[in-house]
C-alpha positions in Angstrom: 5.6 3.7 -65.3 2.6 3.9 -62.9 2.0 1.5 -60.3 -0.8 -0.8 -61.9 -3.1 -2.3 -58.9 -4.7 -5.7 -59.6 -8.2 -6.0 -58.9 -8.5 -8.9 -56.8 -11.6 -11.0 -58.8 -12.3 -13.7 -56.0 -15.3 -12.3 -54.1 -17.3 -14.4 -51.3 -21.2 -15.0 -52.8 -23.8 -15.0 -50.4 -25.0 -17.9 -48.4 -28.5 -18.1 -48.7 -31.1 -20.8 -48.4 -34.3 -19.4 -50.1 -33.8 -19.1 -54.0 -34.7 -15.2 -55.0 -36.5 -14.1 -58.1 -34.9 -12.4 -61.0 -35.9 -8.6 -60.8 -36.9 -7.5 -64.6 -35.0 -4.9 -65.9 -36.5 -2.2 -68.2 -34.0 -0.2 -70.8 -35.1 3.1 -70.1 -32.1 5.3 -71.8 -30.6 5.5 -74.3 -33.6 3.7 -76.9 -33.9 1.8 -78.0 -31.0 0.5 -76.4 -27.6 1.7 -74.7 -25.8 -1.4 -76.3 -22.8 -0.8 -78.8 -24.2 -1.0 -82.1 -21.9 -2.4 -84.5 -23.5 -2.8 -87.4 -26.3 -1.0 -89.1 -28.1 -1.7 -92.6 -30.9 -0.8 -94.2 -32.3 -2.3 -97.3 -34.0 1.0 -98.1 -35.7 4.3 -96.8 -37.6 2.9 -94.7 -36.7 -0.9 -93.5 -33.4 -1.2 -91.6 -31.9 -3.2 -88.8 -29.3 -2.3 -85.7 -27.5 -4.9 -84.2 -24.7 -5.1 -81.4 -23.8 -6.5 -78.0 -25.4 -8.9 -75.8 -27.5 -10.0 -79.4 -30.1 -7.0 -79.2 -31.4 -6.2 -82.7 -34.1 -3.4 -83.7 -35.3 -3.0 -87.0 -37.2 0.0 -88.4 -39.7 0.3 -91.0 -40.1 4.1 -90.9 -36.8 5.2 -91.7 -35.8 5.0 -88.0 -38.0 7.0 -86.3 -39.4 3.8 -84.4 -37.6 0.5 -83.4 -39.4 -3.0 -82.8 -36.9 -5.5 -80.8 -36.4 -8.6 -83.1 -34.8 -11.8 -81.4 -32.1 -13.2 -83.5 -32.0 -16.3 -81.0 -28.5 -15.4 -79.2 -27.3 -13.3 -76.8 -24.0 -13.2 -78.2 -22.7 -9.9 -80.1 -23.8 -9.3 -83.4 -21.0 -7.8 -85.5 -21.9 -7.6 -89.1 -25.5 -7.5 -90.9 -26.2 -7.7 -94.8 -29.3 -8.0 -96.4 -29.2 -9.5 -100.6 -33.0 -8.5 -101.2 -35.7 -7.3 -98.9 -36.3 -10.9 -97.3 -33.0 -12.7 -97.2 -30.5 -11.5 -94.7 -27.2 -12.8 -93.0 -26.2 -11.8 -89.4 -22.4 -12.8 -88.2 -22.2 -12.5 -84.2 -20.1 -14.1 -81.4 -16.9 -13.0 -79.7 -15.9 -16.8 -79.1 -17.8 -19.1 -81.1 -18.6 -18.3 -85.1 -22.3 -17.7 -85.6 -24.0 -17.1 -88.7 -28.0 -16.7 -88.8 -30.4 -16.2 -91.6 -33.7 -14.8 -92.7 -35.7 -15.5 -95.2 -38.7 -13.4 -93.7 -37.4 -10.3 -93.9 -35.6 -10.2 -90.1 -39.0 -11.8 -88.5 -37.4 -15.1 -88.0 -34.0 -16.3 -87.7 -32.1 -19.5 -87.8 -28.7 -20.1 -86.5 -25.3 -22.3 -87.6 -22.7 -22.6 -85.2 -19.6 -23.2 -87.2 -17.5 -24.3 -84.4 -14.7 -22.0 -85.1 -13.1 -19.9 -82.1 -14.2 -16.2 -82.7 -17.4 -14.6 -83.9 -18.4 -13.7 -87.7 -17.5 -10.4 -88.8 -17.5 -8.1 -92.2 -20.2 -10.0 -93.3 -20.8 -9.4 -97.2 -22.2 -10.9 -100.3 -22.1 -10.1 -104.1 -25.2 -12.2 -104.9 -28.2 -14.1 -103.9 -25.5 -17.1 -102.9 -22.3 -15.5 -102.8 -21.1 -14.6 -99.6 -17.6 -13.8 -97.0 -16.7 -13.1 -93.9 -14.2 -12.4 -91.8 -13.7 -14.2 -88.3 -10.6 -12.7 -86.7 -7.8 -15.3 -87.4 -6.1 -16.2 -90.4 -8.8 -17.9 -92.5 -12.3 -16.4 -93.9 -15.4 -17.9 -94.3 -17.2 -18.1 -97.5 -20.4 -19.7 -99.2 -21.5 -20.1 -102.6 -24.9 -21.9 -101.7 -26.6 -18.8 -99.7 -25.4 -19.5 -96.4 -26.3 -23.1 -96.5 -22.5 -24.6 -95.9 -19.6 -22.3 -95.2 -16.1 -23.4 -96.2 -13.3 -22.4 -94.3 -10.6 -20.8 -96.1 -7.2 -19.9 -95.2 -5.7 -16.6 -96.4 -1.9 -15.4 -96.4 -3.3 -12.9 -93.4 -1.8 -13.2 -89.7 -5.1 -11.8 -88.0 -8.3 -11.4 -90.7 -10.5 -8.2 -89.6 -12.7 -7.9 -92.9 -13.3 -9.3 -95.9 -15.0 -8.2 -99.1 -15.6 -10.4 -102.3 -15.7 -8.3 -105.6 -16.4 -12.2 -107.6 -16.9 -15.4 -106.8 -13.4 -15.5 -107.6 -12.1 -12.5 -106.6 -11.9 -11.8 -102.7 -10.0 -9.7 -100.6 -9.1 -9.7 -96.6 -7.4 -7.6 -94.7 -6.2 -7.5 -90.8 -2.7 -7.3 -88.8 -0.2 -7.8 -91.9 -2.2 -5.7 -94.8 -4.0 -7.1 -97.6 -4.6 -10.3 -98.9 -6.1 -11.3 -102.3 -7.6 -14.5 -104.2 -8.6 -14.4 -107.8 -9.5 -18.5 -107.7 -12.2 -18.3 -104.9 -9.6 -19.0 -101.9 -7.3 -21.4 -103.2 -4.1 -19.1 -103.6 -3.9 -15.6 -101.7 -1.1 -13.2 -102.9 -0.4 -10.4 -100.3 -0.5 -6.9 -101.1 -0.5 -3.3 -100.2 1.4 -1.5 -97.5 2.7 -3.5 -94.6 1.7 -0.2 -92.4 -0.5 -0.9 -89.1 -3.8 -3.1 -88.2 -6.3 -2.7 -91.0 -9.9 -3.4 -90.1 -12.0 -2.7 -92.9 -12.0 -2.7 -96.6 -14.3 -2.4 -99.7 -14.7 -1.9 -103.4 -17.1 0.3 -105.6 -16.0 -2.2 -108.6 -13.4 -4.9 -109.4 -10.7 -2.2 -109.8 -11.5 0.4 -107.1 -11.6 0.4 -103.4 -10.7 1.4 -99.8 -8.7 -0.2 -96.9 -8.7 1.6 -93.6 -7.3 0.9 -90.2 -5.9 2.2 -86.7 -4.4 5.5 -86.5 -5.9 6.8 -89.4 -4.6 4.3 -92.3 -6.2 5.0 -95.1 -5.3 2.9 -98.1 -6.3 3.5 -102.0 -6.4 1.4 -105.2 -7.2 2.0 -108.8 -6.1 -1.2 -110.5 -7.3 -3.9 -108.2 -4.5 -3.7 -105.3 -1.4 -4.1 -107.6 -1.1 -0.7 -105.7 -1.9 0.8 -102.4 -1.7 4.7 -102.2 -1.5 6.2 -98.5 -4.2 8.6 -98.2 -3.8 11.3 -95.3 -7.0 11.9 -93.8 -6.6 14.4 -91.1 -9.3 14.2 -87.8 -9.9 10.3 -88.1 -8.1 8.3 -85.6 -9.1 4.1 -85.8 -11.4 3.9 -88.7 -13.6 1.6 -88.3 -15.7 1.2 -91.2 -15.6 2.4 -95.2 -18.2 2.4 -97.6 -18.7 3.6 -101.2 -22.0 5.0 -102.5 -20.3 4.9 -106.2 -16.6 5.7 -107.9 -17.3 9.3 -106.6 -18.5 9.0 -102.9 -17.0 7.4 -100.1 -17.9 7.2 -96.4 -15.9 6.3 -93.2 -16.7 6.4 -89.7 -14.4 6.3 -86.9 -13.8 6.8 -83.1 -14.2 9.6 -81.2 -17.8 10.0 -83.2 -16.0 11.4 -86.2 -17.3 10.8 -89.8 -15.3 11.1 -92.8 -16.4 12.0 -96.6 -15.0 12.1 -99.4 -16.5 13.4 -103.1 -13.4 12.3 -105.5 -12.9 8.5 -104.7 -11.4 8.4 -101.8 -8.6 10.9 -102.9 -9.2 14.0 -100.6 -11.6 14.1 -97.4 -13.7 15.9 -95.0 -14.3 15.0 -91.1 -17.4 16.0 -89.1 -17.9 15.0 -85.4 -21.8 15.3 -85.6 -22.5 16.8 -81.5 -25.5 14.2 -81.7 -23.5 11.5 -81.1 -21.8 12.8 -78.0 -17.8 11.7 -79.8 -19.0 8.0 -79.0 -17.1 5.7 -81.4 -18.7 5.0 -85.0 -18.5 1.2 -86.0 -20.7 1.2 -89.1 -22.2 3.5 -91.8 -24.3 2.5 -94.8 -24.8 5.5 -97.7 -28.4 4.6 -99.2 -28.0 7.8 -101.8 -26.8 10.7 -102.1 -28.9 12.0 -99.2 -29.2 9.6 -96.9 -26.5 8.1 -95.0 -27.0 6.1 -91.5 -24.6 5.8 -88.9 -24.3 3.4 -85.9 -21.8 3.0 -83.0 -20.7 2.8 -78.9 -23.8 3.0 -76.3 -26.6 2.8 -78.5 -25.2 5.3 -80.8 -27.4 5.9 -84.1 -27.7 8.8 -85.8 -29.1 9.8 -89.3 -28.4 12.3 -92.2 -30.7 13.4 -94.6 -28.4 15.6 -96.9 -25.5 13.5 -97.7 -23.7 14.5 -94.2 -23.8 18.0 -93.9 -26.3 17.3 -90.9 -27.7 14.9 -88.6 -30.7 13.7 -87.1 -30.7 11.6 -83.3 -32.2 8.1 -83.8 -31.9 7.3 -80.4 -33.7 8.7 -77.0 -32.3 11.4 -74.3 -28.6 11.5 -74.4 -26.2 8.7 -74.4 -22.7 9.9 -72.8 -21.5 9.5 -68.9 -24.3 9.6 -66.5 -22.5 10.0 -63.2 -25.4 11.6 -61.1 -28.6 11.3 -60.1 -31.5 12.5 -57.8 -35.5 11.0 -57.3 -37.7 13.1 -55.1 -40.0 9.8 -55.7 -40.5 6.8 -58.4 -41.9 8.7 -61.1 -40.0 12.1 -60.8 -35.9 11.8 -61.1 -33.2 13.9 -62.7 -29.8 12.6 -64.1 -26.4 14.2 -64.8 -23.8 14.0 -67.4 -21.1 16.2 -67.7 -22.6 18.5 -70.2 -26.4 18.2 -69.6 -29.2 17.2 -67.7 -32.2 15.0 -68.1 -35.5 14.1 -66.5 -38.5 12.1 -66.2 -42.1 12.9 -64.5 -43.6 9.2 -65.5 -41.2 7.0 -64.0 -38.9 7.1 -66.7 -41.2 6.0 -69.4 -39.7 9.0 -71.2 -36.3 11.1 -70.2 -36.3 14.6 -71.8 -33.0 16.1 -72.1 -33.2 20.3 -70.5 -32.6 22.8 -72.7 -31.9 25.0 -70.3 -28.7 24.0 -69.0 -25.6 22.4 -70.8 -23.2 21.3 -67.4 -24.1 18.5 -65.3 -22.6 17.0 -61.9 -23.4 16.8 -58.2 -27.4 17.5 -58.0 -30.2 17.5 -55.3 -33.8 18.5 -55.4 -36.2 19.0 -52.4 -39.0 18.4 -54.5 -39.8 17.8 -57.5 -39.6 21.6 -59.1 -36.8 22.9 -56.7 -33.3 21.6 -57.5 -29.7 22.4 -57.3 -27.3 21.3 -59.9 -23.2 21.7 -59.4 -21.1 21.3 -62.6 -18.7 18.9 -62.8 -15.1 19.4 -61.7 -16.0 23.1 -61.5 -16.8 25.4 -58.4 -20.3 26.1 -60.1 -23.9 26.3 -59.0 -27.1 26.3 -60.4 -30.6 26.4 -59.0 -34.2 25.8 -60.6 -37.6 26.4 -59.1 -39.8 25.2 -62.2 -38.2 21.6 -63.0 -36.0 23.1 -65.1 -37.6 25.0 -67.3 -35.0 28.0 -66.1 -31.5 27.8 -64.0 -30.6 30.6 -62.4 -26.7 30.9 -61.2 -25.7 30.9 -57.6 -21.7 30.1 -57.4 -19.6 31.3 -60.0 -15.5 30.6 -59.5 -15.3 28.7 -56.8 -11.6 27.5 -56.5 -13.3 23.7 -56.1 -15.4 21.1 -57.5 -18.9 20.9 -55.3 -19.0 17.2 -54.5 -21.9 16.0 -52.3 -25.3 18.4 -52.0 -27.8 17.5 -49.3 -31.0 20.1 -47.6 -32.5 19.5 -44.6 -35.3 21.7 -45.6 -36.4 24.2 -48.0 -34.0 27.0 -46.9 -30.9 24.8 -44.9 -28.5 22.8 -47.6 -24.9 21.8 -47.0 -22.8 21.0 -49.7 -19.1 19.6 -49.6 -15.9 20.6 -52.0 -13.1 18.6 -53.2 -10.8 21.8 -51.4 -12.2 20.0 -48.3 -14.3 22.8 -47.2 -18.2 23.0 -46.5 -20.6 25.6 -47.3 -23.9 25.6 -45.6 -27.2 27.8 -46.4 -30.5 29.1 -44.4 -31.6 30.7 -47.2 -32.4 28.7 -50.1 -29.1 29.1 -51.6 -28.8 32.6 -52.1 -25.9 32.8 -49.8 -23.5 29.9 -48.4 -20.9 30.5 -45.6 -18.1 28.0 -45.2 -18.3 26.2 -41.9 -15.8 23.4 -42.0 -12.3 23.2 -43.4 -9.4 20.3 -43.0 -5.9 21.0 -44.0 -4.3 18.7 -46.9 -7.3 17.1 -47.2 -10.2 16.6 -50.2 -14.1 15.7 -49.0 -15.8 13.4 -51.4 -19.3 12.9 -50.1 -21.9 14.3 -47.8 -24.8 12.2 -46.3 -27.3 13.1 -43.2 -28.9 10.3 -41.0 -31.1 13.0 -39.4 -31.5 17.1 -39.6 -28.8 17.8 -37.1 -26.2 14.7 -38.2 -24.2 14.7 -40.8 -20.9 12.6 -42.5 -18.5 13.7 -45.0 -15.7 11.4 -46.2 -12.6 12.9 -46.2 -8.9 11.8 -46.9 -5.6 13.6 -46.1 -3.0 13.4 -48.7 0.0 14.1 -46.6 -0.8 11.6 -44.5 -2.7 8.9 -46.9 -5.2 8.6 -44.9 -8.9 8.3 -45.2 -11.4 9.6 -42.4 -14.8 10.7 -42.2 -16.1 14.2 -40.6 -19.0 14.2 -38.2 -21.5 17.0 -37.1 -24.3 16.6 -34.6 -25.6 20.3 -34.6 -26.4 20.6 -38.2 -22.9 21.7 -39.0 -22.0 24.4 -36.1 -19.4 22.2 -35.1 -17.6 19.3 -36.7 -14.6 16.4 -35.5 -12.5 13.7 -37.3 -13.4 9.7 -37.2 -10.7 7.6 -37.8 -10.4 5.3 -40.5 -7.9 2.9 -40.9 -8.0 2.9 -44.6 -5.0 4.6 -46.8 -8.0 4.3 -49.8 -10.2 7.3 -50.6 -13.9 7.3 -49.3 -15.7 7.9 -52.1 -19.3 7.0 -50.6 -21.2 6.8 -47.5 -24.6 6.1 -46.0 -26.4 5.6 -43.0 -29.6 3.9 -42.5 -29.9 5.3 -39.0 -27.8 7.6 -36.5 -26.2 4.4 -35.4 -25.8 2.9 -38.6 -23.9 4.0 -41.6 -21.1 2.3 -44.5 -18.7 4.0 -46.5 -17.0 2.9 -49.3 -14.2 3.8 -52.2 -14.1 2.8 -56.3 -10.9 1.9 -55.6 -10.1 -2.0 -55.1 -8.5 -3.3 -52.0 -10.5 -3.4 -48.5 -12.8 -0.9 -49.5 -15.7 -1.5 -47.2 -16.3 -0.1 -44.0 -19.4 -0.5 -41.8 -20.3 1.2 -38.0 -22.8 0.6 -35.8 -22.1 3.4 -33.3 -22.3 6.4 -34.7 -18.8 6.1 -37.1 -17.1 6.2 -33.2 -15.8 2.8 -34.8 -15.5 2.1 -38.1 -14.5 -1.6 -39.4 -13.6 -3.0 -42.5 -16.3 -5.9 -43.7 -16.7 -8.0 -45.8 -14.3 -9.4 -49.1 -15.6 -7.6 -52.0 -12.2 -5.7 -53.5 -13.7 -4.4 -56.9 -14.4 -0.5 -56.6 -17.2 0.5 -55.6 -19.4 3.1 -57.3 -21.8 4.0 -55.3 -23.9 2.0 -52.3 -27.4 2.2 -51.2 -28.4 0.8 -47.7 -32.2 -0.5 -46.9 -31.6 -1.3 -43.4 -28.6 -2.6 -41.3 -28.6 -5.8 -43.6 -29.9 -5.3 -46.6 -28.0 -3.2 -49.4 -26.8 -2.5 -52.8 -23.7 -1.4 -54.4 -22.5 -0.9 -57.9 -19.1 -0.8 -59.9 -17.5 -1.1 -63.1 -18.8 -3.5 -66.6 -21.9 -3.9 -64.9 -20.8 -5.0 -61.6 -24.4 -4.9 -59.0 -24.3 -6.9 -55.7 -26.4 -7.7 -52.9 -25.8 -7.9 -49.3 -28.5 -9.4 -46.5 -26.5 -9.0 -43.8 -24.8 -5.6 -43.8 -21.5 -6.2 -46.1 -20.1 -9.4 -45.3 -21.0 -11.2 -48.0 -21.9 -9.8 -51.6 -24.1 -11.7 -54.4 -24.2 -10.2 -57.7 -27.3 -9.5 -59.7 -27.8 -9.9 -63.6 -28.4 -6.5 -65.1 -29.0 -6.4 -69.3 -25.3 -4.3 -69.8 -22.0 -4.3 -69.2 -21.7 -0.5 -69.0 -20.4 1.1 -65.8 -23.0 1.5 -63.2 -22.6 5.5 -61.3 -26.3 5.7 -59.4 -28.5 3.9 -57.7 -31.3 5.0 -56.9 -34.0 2.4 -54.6 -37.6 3.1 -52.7 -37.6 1.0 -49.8 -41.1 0.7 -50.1 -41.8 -0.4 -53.1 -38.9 -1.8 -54.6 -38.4 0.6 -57.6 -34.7 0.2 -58.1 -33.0 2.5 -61.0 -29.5 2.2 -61.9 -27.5 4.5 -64.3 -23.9 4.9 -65.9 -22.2 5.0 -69.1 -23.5 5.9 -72.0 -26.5 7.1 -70.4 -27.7 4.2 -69.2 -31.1 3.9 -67.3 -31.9 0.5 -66.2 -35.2 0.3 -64.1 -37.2 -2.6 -62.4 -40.0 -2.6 -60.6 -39.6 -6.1 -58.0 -36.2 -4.9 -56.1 -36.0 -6.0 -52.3 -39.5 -7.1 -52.4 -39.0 -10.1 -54.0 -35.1 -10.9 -53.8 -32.5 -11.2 -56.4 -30.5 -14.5 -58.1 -27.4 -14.9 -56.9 -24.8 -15.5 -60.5 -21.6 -16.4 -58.6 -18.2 -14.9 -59.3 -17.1 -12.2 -61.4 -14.1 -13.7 -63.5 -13.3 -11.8 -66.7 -13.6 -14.2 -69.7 -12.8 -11.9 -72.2 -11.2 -8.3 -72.7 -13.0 -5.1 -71.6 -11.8 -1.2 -71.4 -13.7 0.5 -68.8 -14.9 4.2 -69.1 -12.3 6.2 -67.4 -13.8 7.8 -64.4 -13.8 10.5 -63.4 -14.7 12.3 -67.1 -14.5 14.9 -67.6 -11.4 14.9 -65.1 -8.5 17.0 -63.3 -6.2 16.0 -63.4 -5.8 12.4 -62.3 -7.9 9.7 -63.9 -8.6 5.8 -63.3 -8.9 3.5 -66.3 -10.1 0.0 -65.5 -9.3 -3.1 -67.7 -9.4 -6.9 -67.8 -8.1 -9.2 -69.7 -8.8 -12.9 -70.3 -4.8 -14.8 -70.0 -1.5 -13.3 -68.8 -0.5 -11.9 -71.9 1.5 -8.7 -72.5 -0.3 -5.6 -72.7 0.0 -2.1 -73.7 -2.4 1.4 -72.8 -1.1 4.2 -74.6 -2.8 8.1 -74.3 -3.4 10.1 -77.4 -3.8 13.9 -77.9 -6.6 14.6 -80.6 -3.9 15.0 -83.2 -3.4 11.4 -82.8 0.1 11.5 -81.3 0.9 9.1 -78.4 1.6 11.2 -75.2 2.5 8.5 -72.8 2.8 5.1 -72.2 0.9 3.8 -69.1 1.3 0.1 -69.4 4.2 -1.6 -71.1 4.4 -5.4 -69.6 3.3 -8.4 -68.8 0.2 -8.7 -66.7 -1.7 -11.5 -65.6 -5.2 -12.7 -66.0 -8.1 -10.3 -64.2 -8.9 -7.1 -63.7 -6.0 -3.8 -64.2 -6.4 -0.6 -63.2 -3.6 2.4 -63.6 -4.0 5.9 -62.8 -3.3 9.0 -65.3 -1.7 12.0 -64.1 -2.5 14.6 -67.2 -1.2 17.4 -64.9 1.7 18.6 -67.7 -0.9 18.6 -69.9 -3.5 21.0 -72.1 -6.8 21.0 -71.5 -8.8 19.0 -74.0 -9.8 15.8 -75.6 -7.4 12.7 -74.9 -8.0 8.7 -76.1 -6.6 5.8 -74.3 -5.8 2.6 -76.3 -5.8 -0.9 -74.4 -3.4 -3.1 -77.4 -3.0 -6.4 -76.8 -1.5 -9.5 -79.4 -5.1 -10.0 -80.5 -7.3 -7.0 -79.7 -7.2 -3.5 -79.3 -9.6 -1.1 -77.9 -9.8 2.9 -77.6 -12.3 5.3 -75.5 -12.3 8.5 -75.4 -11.9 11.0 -72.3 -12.1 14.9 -71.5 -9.3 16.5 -69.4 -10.7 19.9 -67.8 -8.3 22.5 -66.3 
């Protein structure tokens, strides 16, 4: 068992006595949004709608190509969308309150019922102009027979309902936790049926005698005579399947995590899986075949992709790239590069538009002098790459260096320093065509490398005999170098100085993991209360900063750390960059999924202050670092003290260890992975709990 450290969730908000602005935030990337997306439908070529977290909406009228933001009138998730003809249209959303909306207008306008039931409307589907179901995650449906107008409440013989599907007015089916449940008098008697295998979560039928069930860990149940019988059907390469759907008796669709799409051409009997490399292996929630062409596919961060020849290939519906962002690097507001661990984007209008390069597929630790000269690291890899056209062409510098290149940093066009996790530093004087090493520390790793002017410099460091943190100091642009203490057993993951006096340092893990000096680093201190990890911080002056963390965790400081407010951003994804122009306020953050946030009004006109950062419901963080080697972080909160489970999976789908197993309190968890005994490769994590499980997906890199 691995020692789980609770994230303590109390954190001190700023005192402040003038009232700051909102800053607006602009989704920059992924478009049209980096929201999960879980549900897509489209009533035909042409006209379809996305929906998912945080109540965004988009709907297309040219076959996805374009997307116009609709507002449904709620913020809360939308799970399930189903359109009966081209102008009447249902939407079930909420995670803890049971919404149903409706157009009439075809998705122009909405209007909203709040059924007053606990959890949010899912599986959303109807047989008719006025016959309707849904699921809504306990042990009853919901169901109308007067086109949404009332809703009856209907209990099934189901512990935990997932979905729902209605073949008749009389005949309806549910499934969830304990199999399959069926009515053939509209809801008044359910008979239970099928399999009593594993967690089912969706289900459907082609007619009144045929359908699918499918569930976690690859379930895959078949009927012929209307669920009398349940056939296992082994379907090798889909782990949780989220979604099944029938074109007719013939063709049948499923998408699951890990961006894998399933398809079968005999009724469900034998299948073939695809992970389209468009969708980055971000989890699929919903797929709608329109015809034996054209199939649509939506899922995790913004996640929609399109195919045009029944799934043999696919076309990217949404903008730039949409996996891990973990660096990034502005030589000003409208020119900026970003990082994920297998490529590399870039804007030159201020991130109007991010173009993905073509001419490099690794991403990691970056710097660029200008805004055509660059150098790019690779990720968890002793790699080097340089470009003197933006770009356009990387030529190779370092090539099997026993290390991961962690922070980059030039002084000029010629002199650049860059720190390795083997706790080494190389410098250059000659653009990168050679680099000497001119620092080493025994039993020690360097995280980051900052300069306050062209002859200082400060690398964090931490010894793991000693479990110790301390930072490194040069004052003659790296000839010679000495050891501040730091009375901190957490890693340093961050640091940056505002002046040569000046300068904070910081770790993403939680604890006292802020630490401010104002001579120099002679003296480092521990300020302030904030214990979440920190990402990554940004500095304006002695007072004024920013840092970022996990589910979409940004704070303010006005007077240098000791007290944190924390700023509304538009996501709950992880935030990795900051990026901020103390002149004129342009503040870009980026993280998971390829998120790009950007607004234009940061320290000039002051942020909101929200108040504390209490988890209210569950949430799996990205597990960072990823790709990884070999020890990994994954983050998670949940709402009650509860027990809880987090189990690893190879891609086979077999469980490789257990890393939680008890019970935990209410808050924030996080628990390390040590994949060292194991293969190089692709690995999930799954976060169960008595009413909701959740599973990401993570890249181990030996």
């Amino acid at each position: 068992m691995k020692k789980i450290k609770i994230i303590t969730a109390v954190l001190f908000i700023l005192a402040v006595n003038t009232l700051y602005s909102q800053p607006t935030w602009v989704w920059q990337n992924p478009l049209p949004t980096g929201n999960d997306l879980n549900s897509v439908f489209f009533i035909n070529s042409s006209t379809g709608f996305i929906g998912g977290n945080s109540g965004v909406l988009f709907r297309t009228n040219d076959g996805g190509t374009n997307w116009t933001a609709v507002n449904p009138g709620t913020t809360d998730d939308i799970k399930s969308i189903f359109f009966t003809d081209a102008n009447t249209g249902y939407i079930g959303a909420g995670r803890f309150q049971c919404l149903l909306l409706k157009t009439t207008n075809g998705g122009l306008n909405w209007t909203q019922q709040n059924l007053g039931l606990q959890y949010g409307a899912r599986s959303v589907n109807f047989i008719d102009a006025n016959n309707g179901v849904a699921a809504y995650q306990t042990t009853n449906i919901i169901k109308t027979t007067n086109a949404g107008i009332n809703w009856s409440n209907i209990q099934t013989s189901n512990t935990f309902v997932t979905a729902a599907w209605m073949c008749s007015p009389a005949i309806i089916y549910a499934v969830g936790s304990t199999g399959i449940s069926k009515t053939t008098n509209g809801g008044a008697n359910w008979v239970s049926q099928g399999p009593n295998t594993g967690d089912l979560l969706t289900v459907c039928f082609t007619d009144s005698l045929n359908g699918q069930a499918a569930g976690r860990n690859g379930l895959m149940l078949r009927t012929t005579n209307g669920g009398t019988n349940w056939n296992n059907i082994t379907v090798s390469g889909l782990l949780d399947i989220y979604m099944v759907r029938y074109l007719n008796a013939s063709s049948v669709f499923a998408c699951a995590q890990g961006g894998a799409i399933g398809k079968s051409t005999n009724g469900g009997i034998n299948w073939s899986v695809s992970n389209p490399t468009e969708a980055y292996f971000n989890t699929f929630y919903s797929i709608i075949p329109l015809n034996s062409n054209e199939v649509f596919v939506s899922g995790a961060y913004g996640t929609i992709i399109k195919s045009t020849n029944g799934g043999a290939n696919w076309t990217q519906l949404f903008g730039s790239i949409n996996n891990e962002i973990y660096y990034s690097h502005f030589t000003d507001d409208n020119n900026g590069y970003a990082a994920s661990f297998n490529g590399v984007i870039k804007t030159t209008n201020g991130g109007a538009n991010w173009v993905k390069l073509n001419s490099i597929n690794i991403g990691g630790p970056l710097y660029y002098i200008n805004s055509n000269t660059g150098y790019q690291a690779a990720l968890n890899a002793g790699i080097l790459y340089k470009t003197t056209n933006a770009g356009a062409n990387f030529t190779q510098l370092i090539s099997g260096y026993p290390a991961s290149f962690r922070g980059i940093q030039f002084i000029n066009n010629n002199t650049g320093f860059m720190t390795a996790s083997n706790a080494t530093t190389l410098k250059t004087t000659n653009g990168g065509i050679n680099w000497l090493i001119i620092d080493s520390t025994a039993d020690s790793y360097y995280t980051d490398l900052k300069f306050s002017d062209s002859l200082t410099a400060y690398i964090c460091g931490y010894n793991y005999v000693t479990s110790s943190a301390f930072i490194r100091k040069t004052t003659n642009a790296g000839n010679n170098w000495f050891t501040q203490t730091l009375n901190s057993t957490l890693i340093m993951t961050n640091i940056h100085f505002v002046n040569n006096n000046t300068g904070f340092t910081s770790s993403n893990s939680s604890g006292q993991n802020f630490f401010k000096t104002t001579n120099g680093g002679t003296n480092w201190s521990p300020v302030g209360n904030y214990t979440n990890p920190i990402v990554d911080i940004y500095f304006v002056n002695e007072n004024l900063g920013y840092l970022c963390g996990f589910f979409g965790w940004f704070y303010r400081t006005t007077n240098g750390g000791l007290n944190w407010a924390q700023i509304t951003v538009p996501a709950q994804n992880n935030i990795r960059s900051i990026h901020h122009n103390n002149n004129t306020g342009v503040t870009y953050l980026l993280g998971a999924g390829g998120m790009i946030l950007k607004s234009t009004n940061g320290s000039v006109t002051g942020f909101e202050q929200t108040g504390n950062n209490n988890p209210t419901g569950y949430y799996l963080s990205q597990n960072y670092p990823n790709p990884f080697n070999p020890v990994t972080n994954i983050n998670f909160s949940i709402p009650n003290e509860q027990f809880v489970t987090l189990l690893i999976y190879d891609m086979l789908g077999r469980e490789v260890e257990t890393l939680v197993n008890e019970n935990l309190t209410a808050g924030t968890h996080n628990v390390d992975w040590n994949a060292a005994n194991y293969t190089s490769g692709v690995y999930f994590y799954r976060l169960i709990s008595a009413d909701h499980s959740e599973t990401k997906r993570m890249v181990l890199v030996k």
